[in-house]
N, C-alpha and C positions, 0 to 999 in steps of 0.2 A: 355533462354540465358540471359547472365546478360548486361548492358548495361554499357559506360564508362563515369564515372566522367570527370569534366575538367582537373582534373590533373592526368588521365589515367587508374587512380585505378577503379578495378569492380563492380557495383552498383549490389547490386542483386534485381534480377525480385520483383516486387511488388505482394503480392498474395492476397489481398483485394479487388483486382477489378475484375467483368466478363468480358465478355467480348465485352460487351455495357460501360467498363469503369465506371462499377458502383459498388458502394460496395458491397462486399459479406462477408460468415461467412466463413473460409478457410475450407476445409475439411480433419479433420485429420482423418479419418478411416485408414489409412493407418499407421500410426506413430504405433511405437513399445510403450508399456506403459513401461516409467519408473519410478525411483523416482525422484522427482524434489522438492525445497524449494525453498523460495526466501526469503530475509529480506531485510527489509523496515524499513528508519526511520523517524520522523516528530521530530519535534520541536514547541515549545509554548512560546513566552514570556510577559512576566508579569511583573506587580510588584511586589516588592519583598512580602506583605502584603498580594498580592493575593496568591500568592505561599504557605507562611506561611499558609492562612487559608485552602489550600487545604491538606497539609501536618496534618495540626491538627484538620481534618474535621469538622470544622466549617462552612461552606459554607451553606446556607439555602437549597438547594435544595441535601442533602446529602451526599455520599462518591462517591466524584466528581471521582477517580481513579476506583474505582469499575465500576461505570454506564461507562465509558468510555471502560474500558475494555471490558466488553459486547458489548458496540455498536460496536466496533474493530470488535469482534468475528461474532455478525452478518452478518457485514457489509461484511467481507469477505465473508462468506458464501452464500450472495447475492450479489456479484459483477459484475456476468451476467444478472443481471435485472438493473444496472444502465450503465456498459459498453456496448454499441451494439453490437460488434463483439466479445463481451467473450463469452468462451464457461461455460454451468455450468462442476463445476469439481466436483467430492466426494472428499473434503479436509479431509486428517487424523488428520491434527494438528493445531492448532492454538494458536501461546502462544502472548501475549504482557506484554511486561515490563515497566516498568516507572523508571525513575531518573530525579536528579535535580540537578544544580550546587550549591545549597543553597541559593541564590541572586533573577535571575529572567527568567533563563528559564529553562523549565522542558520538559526531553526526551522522546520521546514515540521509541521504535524499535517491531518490528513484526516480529514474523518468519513463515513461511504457509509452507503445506509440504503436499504431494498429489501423487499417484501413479496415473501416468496418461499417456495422448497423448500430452497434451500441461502445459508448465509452469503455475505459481503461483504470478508473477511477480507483475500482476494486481491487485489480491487478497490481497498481501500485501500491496502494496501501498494505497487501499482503507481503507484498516484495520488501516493501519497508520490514513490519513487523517478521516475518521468517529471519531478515539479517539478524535483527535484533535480539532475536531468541538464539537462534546461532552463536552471536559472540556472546550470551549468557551463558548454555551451553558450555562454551568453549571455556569460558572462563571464573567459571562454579567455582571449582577445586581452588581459585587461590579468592576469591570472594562469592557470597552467597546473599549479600544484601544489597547489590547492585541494582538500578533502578531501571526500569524501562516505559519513556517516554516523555514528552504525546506523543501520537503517531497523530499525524493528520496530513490531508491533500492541501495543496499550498497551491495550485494549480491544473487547472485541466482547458483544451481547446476542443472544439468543434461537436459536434450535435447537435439536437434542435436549440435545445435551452442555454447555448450557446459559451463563450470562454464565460469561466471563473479564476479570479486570483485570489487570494485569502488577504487579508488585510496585514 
């Protein structure tokens, strides 16, 4: 049963907790497997100098976009070894993109896509943030006050609670 906010609207039931009010892994056995994606975008900014060197791969520790995009693709693949309550999923898909305003900050977006019980949401979002930290990482040694983000989901399909797009 759902419980009421202060301004009357319905809170739904919390399902992370047993029932000692401690956390649990939810149980989807039950859920129907659909398709589900989620994308995910982060953000990085820099200097413009720094930017430049990663556009014309010069950066000492190599193609700072490449090794990022791997870590992306890892990272989602293992997002239930660093989230506690994810569950693992068998991901179909994993793509990451990059772009850049030409100045000083550079786009990272995710898309995860998964026939399953439960969304991809997590998956992306980590995938985001792993690049990110990656091309920080990568490119410490020629700046070290470089920024990172938001990260946040911009989109996801299918589940119960059905598509979201971010505004």
């Amino acid at each position: 049963m759902d419980a009421k906010s202060q301004n009357g609207q319905a809170v739904p039931e919390l399902t992370h907790f047993n029932e000692q009010g401690r956390a649990k892994m939810v149980d989807i056995s039950d859920k129907p497997i659909t398709v589900r994606t989620a994308v995910a975008e982060s953000m990085i900014t820099m200097e413009e100098a720094t930017l430049q060197a990663i556009k014309a791969g010069t950066v000492g520790k190599g193609d700072v976009l490449a090794v990022a995009q791997v870590a992306g693709i890892q990272a989602a693949k293992r997002t239930s070894d660093w989230i506690p309550m994810c569950h693992p999923l068998p991901l179909t898909g994993v793509n990451i993109s990059f772009a850049d305003n030409g100045e000083r900050e550079l786009y990272i977006e995710v898309s995860v896509k998964t026939e399953g019980k439960t969304g991809v949401e997590m998956e992306a979002l980590t995938a985001a943030s792993a690049a990110a930290l990656t091309i920080y990482d990568m490119c410490k040694s020629l700046q070290k006050d470089m920024v990172i983000g938001p990260t946040q989901l911009t989109s996801k399909t299918g589940g119960k609670n059905g598509d979201y797009k971010s505004k």
